[in-house]
C-alpha positions in Angstrom: -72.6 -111.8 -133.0 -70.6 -114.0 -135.3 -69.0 -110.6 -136.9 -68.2 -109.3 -133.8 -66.5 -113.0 -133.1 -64.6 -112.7 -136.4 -63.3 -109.4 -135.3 -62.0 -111.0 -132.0 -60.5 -113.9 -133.4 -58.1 -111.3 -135.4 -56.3 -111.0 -131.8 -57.3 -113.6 -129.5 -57.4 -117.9 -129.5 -61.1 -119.0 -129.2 -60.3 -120.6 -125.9 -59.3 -116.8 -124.6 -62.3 -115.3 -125.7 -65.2 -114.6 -122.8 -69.0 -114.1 -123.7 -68.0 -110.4 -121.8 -65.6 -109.9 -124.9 -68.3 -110.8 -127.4 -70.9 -108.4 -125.2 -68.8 -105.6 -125.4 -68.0 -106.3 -129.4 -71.3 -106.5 -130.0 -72.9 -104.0 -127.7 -75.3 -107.1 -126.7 -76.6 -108.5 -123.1 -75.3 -111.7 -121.8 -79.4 -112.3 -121.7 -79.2 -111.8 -125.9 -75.7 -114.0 -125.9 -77.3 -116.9 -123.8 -80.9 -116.2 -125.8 -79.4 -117.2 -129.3 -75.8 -119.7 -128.1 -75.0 -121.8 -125.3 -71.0 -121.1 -125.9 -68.9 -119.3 -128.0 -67.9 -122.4 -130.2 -71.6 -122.1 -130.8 -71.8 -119.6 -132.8 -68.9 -120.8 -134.8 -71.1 -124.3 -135.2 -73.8 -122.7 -136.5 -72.6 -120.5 -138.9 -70.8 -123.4 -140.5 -73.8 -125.5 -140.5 -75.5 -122.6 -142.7 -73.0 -122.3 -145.3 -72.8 -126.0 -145.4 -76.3 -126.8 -145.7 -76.2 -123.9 -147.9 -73.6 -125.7 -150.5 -75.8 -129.0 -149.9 -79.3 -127.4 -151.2 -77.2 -125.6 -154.1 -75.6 -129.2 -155.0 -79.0 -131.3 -155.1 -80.5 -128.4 -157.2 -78.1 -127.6 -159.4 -76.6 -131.2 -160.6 -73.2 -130.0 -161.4 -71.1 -132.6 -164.0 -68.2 -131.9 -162.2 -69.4 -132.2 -158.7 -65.7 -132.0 -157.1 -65.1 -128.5 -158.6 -68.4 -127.6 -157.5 -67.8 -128.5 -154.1 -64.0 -126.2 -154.4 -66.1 -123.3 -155.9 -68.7 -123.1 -153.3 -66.2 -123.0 -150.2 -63.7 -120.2 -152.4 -66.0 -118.2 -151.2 -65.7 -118.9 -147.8 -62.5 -119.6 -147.6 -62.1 -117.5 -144.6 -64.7 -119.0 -142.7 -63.1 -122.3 -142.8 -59.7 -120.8 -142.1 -61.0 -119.4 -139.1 -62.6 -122.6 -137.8 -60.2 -124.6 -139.0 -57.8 -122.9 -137.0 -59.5 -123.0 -134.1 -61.1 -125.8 -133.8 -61.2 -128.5 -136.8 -63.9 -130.7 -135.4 -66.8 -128.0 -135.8 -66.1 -128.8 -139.9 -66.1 -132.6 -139.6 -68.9 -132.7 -137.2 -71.0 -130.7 -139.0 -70.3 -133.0 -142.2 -70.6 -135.9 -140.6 -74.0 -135.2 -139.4 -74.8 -134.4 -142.9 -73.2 -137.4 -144.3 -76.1 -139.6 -147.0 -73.6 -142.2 -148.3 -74.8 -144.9 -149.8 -71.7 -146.5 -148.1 -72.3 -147.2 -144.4 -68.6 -147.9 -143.6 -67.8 -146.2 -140.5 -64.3 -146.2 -142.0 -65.2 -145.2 -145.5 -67.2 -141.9 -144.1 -64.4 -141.7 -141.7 -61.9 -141.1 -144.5 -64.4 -138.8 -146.2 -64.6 -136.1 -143.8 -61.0 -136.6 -142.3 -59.5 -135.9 -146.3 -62.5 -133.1 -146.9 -61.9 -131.3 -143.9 -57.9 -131.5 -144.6 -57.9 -130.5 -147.8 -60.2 -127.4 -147.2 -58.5 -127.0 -144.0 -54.8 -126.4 -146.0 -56.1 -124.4 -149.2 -58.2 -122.0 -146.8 -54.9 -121.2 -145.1 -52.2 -121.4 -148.2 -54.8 -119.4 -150.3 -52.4 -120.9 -153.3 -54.8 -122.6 -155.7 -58.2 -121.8 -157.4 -60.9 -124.0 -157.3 -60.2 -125.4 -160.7 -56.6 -126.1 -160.0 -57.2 -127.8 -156.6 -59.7 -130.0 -158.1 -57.3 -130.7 -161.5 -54.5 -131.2 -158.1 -57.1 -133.6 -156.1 -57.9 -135.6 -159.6 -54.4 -136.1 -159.9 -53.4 -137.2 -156.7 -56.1 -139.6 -155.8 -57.7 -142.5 -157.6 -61.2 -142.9 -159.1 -61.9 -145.0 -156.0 -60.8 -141.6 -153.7 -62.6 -139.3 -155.8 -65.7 -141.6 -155.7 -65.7 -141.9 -151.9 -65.3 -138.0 -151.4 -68.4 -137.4 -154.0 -70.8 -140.1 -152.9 
């Protein structure tokens, strides 16, 4: 189902996009559709939160050094995932890291500017496609403080 989205989203907005257009894409029942997602955002939600919880397990087993380049080489590879969402509707990413949000910090403010600069930054290099992991983190380093960098790692 979320293939057959992709393939839709190559022509039409998410808004214009009926569960009859994802039925017929994906030779499924409106029973199946319904079965597995209340909405077509849904399935958009859900796929995110996989990959996402996906780079979460990775992180907490693998205990990168560098956990900022970590976090740039995980989402290369789904780079058009997040363009695609990100496009679309921004708020599916930031929800879905919000929700997953541990910090130590319980500023409301602090998370907020977490997510928000997370969610930008991917947000841009999925759709420039410009840098590579390494030089977006080198680029992040060197645009924001230790107290930035902290913040987006805790």
């Amino acid at each position: 189902i979320y293939k057959g989205l992709r393939r839709l989203l190559k022509t039409k907005q998410l808004s214009e996009i009926t569960v009859s257009d994802i039925k017929k894409e994906c030779n499924i029942s409106r029973s199946t559709f319904y079965r597995n997602f209340k909405n077509i955002t849904e399935i958009l939600e859900v796929i995110f939160e996989y990959f996402y919880k996906e780079y979460l397990t990775k992180k907490s087993v693998e205990q990168k050094d560098n956990e900022l380049l970590f976090f740039f080489e995980y989402w290369f590879w789904h780079r058009d995932l997040v363009q695609i969402i990100s496009s679309q509707n921004r708020g599916i990413i930031e929800d879905c890291m919000k929700r997953h949000t541990k910090s130590l910090n319980t500023n409301p403010y602090l998370i907020e500017i977490k997510i928000t600069l997370m969610a930008s930054i991917l947000s841009k290099w999925a759709e420039l496609k410009d840098k590579s992991p390494k030089e977006l983190e080198v680029f992040v380093r060197s645009t924001l403080d230790k107290n930035c960098i902290d913040i987006l790692l805790e």
